[in-house]
N, C-alpha and C positions, 0 to 999 in steps of 0.2 A: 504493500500500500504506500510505503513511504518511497518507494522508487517510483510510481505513479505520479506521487503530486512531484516531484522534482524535476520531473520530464518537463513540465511548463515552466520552470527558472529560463530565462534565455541565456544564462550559466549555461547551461547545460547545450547549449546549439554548436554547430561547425558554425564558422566564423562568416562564412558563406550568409546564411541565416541571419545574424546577426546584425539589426538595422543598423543600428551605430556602426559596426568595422564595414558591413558593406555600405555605407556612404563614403567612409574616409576612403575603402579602397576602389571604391569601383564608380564616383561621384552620387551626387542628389539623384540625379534625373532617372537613376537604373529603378528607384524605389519606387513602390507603389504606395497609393496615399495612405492604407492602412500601416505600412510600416514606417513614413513620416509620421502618422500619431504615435506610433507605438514609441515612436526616440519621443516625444512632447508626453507623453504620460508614464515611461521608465518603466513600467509592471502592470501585471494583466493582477489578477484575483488567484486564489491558491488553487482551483482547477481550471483557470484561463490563462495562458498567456498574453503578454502587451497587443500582440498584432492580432491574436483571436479577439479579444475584446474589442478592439480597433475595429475590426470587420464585422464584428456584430453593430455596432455604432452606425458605422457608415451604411448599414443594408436596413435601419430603421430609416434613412430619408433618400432611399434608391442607390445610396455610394454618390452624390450629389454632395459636393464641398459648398457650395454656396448656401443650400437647406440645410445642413450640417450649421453653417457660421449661424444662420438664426435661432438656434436654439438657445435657449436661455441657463442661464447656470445651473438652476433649479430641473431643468429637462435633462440636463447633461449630467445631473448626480443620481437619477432614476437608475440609471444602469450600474448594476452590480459591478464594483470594482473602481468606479469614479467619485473619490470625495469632492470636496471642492476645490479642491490644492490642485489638482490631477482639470476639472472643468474649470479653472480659470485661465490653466497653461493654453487647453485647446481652444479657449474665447478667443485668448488675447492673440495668439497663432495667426488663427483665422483673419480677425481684424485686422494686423499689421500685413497680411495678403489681400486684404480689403484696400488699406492704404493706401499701398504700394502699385495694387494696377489704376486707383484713382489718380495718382501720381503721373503716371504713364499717358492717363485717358483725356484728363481736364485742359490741357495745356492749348485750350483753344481760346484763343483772342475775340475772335470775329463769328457775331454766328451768320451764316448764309443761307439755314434753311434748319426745318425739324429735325435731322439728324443731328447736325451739329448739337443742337441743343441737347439731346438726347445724349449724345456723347458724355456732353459735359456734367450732364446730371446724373447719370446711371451710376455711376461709382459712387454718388453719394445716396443717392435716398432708393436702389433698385432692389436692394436686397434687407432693408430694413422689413421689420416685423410688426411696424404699425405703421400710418402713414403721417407723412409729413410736406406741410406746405410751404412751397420754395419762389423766390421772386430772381428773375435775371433781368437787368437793369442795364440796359442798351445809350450809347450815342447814335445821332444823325448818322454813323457811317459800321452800326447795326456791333459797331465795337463796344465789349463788355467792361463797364464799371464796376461792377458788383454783383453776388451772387447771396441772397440773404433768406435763412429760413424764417419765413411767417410765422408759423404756427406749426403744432405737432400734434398730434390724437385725428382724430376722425376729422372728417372736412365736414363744416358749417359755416354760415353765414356768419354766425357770431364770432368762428374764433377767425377770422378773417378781418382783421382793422382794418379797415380802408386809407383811414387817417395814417395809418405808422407807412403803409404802401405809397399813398399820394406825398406826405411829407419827404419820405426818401428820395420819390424820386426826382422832386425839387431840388432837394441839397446836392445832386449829384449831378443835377442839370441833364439828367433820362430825357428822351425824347420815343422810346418804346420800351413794353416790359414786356416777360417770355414768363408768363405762369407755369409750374408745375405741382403735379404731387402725384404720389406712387401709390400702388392699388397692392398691398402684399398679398389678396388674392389671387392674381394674378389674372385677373378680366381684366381688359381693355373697352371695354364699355361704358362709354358718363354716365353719371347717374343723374336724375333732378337736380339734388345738389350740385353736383359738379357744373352744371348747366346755369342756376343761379348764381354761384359763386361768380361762374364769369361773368356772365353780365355786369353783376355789383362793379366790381373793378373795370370794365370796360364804358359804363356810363361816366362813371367818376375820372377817371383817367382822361376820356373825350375833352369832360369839358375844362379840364387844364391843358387840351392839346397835347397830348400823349397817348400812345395808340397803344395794345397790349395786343400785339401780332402776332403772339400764338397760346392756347395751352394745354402741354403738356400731360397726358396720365402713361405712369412709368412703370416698368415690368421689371424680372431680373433679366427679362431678354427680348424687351419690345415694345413700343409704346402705340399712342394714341394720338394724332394731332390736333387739334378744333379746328387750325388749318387749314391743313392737308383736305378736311373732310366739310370746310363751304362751313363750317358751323362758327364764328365770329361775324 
């Protein structure tokens, strides 16, 4: 019995197996993501190993790293074997992969059309877990000033200040704004709301002469334009 449980130490692996020695020896990229967890969590449970456990994880959200990054800390200490020491590693993991391709993603100046914008926003609010309401703040020559979250929780009229919206984009001397906000269910569909909200902002914006030329509803891999689709 006591050689059974020992079999799951990764002690006990050829070196080969071994996620730590095969990264140093044979680089990152040979791994699979359950054996990147498994080096971010160091130990499996006394009948799992790190990279079993690892693979049970990843096959609750299809092996899917981005529904993997939405779990919550609390979701992530459900599974036998994960205290919190172990699901803060894999949060924080995830997010600075979060970062890192928003890094990569955002570095657009100019928007020229719904993609760009999308671009520019998907790294930040695509894969979030609730939704949040985001303003992109344009010059005359569609070049971005600013990118500022409105609000967070479900979208409404109310949590939608008009005033903090119209004042910004005074001080910043805006002459268009680029609405967004993400659906973490992942429909692409407006809702009523969604439909009011713009209006609200596209009345008020009018009559300071400022035009809100598109908005935005955001996916982990696709969006919605008002645009695009004749609806402003």
């Amino acid at each position: 019995m006591h050689e059974k449980r020992a079999s799951f130490s990764i002690k006990h692996w050829s070196d080969d197996d071994k996620p730590r020695e095969k990264l140093v020896r044979k680089g990152k990229s040979v791994l699979s993501d359950a054996e990147l967890i498994a080096i971010l969590i160091g130990s499996g449970s006394r009948n799992e190993s790190a990279v079993e456990l690892s693979k049970r994880i990843l096959a609750s959200v299809d092996n899917n790293l981005n529904e993997l990054g939405k779990l919550s800390i609390r979701q992530l200490m459900q599974f036998k074997g994960i205290g919190e020491a172990k699901a803060v590693t894999i949060a924080a993991a995830l997010e600075i992969g979060r970062r890192r391709r928003g890094e990569g993603e955002s570095k657009i100046a100019k928007i020229s059309g719904s993609r760009d914008a999308f671009e520019l926003l998907r790294p930040i609010i695509g894969e979030l877990p609730h939704e949040e309401f985001w303003i992109v703040y344009l010059n005359n020559a569609n070049k971005i000033l600013q990118t500022n979250q409105l609000s967070k929780g479900g979208l409404t009229g109310t949590l939608v200040d008009v005033r903090i919206v119209m004042r910004q984009a005074l001080e910043l001397g805006a002459v268009g704004l680029i609405l967004a906000h993400n659906h973490p269910s992942g429909t692409l569909k407006p809702s009523i709301e969604d439909k009011r909200v713009t209006e609200k902002l596209r009345s008020a914006a009018a009559a300071l002469d400022i035009k809100v030329l598109d908005h935005l509803i955001i996916t982990q891999k696709d969006y919605f334009s008002f645009a695009d689709n004749t609806m402003l």
